[in-house]
N, C-alpha and C positions, 0 to 999 in steps of 0.2 A: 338225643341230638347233641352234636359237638361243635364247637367253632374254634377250628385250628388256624392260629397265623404262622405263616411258615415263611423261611430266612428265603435271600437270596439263593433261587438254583444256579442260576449262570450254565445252561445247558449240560447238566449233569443229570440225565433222563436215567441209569439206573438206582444209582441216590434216590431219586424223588421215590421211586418205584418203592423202595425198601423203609423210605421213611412213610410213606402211607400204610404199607405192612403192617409198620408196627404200631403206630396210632389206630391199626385196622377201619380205615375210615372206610366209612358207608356211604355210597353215593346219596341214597335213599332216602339219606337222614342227617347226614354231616354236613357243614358248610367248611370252605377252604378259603382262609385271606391270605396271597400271593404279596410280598412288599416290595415285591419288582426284581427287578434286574433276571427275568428266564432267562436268558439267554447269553452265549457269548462264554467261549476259553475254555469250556466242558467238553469239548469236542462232539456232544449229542444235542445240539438246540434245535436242531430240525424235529429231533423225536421230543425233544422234551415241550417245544411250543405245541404239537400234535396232541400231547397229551391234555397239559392244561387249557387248551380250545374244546378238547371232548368233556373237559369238565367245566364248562363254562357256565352250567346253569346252578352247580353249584360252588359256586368260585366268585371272590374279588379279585382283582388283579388292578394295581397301579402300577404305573410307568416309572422305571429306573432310568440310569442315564445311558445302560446297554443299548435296553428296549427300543429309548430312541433313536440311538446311535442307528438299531438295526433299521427302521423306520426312514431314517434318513438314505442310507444306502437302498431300501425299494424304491425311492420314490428318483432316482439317477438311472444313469444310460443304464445299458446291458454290458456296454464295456467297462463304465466304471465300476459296476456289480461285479465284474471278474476279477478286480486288482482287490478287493476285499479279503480277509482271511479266510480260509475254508468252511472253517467254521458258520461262519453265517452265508458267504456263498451260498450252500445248501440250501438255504433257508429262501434267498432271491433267485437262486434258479429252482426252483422246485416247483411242480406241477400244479402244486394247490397252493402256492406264495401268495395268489390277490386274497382268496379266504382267509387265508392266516393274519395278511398285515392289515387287510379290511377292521378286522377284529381285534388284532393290539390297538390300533389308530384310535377303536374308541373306548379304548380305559382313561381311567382317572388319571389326578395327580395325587391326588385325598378321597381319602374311604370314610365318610364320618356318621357312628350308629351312637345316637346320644341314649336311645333305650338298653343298650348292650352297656354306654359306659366309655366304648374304643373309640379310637382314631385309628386308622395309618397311612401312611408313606412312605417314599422310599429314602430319603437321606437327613432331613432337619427342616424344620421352621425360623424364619425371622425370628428376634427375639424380642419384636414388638407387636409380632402376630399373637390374634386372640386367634380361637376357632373360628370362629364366625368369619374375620378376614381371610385367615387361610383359603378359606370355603369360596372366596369369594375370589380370591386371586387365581385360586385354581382354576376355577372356571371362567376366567377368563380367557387363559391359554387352551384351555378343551375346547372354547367355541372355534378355536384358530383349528385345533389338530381333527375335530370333528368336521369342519366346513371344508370349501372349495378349495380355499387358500393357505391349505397343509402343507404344499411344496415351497410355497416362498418362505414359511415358516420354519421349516426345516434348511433353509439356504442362511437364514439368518439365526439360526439359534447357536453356533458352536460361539465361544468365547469366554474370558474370563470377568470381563468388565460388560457395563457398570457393576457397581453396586446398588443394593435396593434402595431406592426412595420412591416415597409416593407421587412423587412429583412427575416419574419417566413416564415414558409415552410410546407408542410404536412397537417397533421389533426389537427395540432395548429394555424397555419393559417387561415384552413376554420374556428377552434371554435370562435377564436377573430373576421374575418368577422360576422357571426351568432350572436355574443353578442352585435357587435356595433348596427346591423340594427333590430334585435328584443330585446334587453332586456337593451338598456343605457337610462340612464335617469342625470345623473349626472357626470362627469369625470374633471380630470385633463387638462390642455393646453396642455401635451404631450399625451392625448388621453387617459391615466388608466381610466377605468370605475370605479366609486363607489358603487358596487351592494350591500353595506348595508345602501344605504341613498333612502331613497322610499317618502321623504316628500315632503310637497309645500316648493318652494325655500324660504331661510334663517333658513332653520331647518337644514340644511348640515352642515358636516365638514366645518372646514377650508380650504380653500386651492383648494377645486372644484366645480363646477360652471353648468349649467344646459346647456347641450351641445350643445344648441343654443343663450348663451352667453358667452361662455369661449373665453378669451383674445385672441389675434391672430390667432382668427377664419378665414377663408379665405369668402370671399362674393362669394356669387352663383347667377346665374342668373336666375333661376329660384324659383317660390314661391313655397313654402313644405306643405305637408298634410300628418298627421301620428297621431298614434295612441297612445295605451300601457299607459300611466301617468294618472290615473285617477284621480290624487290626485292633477292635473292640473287643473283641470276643463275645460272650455273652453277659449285657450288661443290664444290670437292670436298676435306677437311680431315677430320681426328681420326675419321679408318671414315667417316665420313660423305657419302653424295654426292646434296647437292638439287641436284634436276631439273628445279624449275618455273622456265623461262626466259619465261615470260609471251606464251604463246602470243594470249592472247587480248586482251595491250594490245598488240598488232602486235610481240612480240620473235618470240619462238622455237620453238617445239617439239621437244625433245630426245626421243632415244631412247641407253639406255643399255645395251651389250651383257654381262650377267653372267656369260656362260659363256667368256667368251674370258680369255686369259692377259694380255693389253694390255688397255688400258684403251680401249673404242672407243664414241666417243661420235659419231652421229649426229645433223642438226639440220636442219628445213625452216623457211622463214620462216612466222611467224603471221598472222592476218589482218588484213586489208586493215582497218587503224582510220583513217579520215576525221579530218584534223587540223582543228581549233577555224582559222576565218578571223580574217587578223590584223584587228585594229578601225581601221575608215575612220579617215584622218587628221582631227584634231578643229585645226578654225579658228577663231582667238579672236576673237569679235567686236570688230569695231572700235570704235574711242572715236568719242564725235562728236568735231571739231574746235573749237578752241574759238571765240567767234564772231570774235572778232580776226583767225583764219585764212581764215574760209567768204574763197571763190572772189569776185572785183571782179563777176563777168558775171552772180554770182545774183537775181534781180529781187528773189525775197522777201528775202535778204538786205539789200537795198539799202532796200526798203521797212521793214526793221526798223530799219536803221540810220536810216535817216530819222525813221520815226516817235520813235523814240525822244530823237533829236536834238533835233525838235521840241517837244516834250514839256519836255526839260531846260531846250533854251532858253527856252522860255515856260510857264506856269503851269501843265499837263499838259491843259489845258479844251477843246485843240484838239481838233474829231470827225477832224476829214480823218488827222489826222496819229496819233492814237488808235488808227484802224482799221488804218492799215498798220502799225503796231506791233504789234494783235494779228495782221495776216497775217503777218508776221513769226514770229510765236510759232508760229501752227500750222505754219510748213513747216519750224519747225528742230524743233517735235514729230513732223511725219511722218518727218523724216528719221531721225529717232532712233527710231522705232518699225522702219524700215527696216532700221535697222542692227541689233538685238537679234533681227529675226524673220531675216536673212543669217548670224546666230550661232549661234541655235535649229538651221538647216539643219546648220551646221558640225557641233554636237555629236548631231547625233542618231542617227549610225552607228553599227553596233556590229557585235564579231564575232559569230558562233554559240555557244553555251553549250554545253557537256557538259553530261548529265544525271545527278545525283546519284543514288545507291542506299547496300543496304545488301547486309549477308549474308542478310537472312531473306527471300529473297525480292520485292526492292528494287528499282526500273533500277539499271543499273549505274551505277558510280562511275569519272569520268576521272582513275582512279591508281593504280596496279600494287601497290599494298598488300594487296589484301584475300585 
């Protein structure tokens, strides 16, 4: 028997496929710890949540801030379910959607097996959470997302404030629960989240610290496994080991084995992400020449020069010498319309754009942050 914790899929159903391959997991015999986030920007979440539902009996799975995200868009109109991204679309129009979200709705926020030694989650802890609080906080918001009153819970959970204290109450309470254990990646020692700092640590502010190094952190006894920071890589520091290697900006897909004495970390490549075309070379249009230069063999040239000659020379009243003056004019105007429409061509390549998104249900976004 095996017990693999495996990084964020983010609906990347042939990945998963190919990282079970080669960990060769056995239904029979293997247990699977999910650290959330199935779904969402893989373009396969419909097949990928399909899967791990047919492994649910031997499966954990905790709630990332996707999961929710997608939980929240089922529990909306049918018309708000069509302004959603494709991608999860699928998922809320799909024939068998109440099975599926029946059954995301009652996972965790925290997996905790103190005989094995593990915890997980999918993004961080308080940094005044023991285990035992955690445990406790958690299930606090599970009684919300398992009972009646799921929907009003999900109308009130998006947000970036408050921050945790013991003190909140309400639907401000469950949201700062819900932010610490799906969406922190960086905070303050009194626990403020920094939800605009998404980088590899020393690109942060001043002043906050990655939630599994902030100063008077309390020591936990048991080792942690989570998800959510792709921009992590695969890290492994203070009990701590994220997993999310960014399966689904083309890094990695980890699996991580808990039950072994060595530390064995398995990895298949993620999927195939189509890189942005670099932008056609851009040609500056030319200058016209000035007329001093133009060519001895140009006729209108010569006609310009002449008329104008003529002109100076004598009173400007000559018609003959007038008219090739303005022929003159108009060919050194078409050549110069020539030249700015030969620039026009130059600048007008470009490469392909990525498509901006967000977390609630957005296209995706071209950058391993989210």
């Amino acid at each position: 028997m095996s017990i693999w914790a495996i990084g964020d899929l983010q609906g990347c159903y042939d990945v998963t496929c190919r990282l079970l391959e080669k960990i060769k997991f056995d239904p029979a015999a293997d247990k699977l710890w999910f650290c959330g986030d199935l779904v969402n920007r893989g373009g396969q979440s419909l097949e990928t949540l399909r899967l791990v539902h047919s492994l649910r009996e031997q499966s954990v799975v905790v709630l990332g801030n996707h999961d929710l995200s997608l939980l929240a868009v089922g529990s909306r109109t049918e018309e708000e379910q069509r302004k959603v991204n494709p991608d999860l679309q699928r998922i809320v129009l799909a024939e068998d959607r109440d099975v599926l979200l029946d059954w995301l709705r009652m996972q965790r926020l925290i997996h905790v097996d103190r005989d094995l030694g593990w915890m997980m989650f999918h993004a961080g802890l308080a940094p005044k959470w023991t285990v035992a609080m955690a445990e406790k906080h958690a299930r606090e918001v599970e009684a919300q997302l398992h009972g009646n009153g799921y929907r009003k819970l999900f109308r009130n959970m998006y947000g970036d404030q408050p921050s945790w204290s013991p003190a909140l109450s309400g639907y401000e309470r469950s949201r700062a629960i819900i932010n610490i254990f799906t969406r922190m990646r960086y905070c303050s020692p009194r626990g403020r989240i920094a939800m605009e700092d998404k980088g590899t640590p020393g690109t942060q502010a001043q002043g906050i610290y990655p939630w599994f190094e902030v100063p008077g952190r309390v020591e936990r006894e048991l080792k942690m496994v989570c998800g959510h920071w792709s921009a992590l890589g695969l890290t492994i520091t203070q009990g701590v080991h994220a997993i999310d290697t960014g399966a689904v900006w083309g890094g990695k897909l980890t699996a991580l084995q808990l039950d072994s004495e060595d530390l064995r970390v398995v990895q298949v490549p993620g999927r195939d992400v189509p890189k942005p075309e670099a932008p056609a070379a851009v040609r500056p249009p030319r200058r016209p020449r000035p007329e001093s230069q133009a060519p001895a063999g140009n006729p209108a040239e010569k006609g310009s020069r002449g008329g104008t000659e003529g002109n100076n020379g004598n009173n400007g009243n000559n018609g003959n010498n007038g008219n090739n003056g303005n022929n003159g004019q108009r060919a050194r105007n078409n050549r110069h319309r020539g030249n700015r429409h030969r620039g026009g061509r130059g600048n007008g390549g470009e490469g392909s754009k990525p498509q901006g998104g967000g977390n609630n249900g957005t296209p995706p976004t071209a950058t391993p942050n989210s």
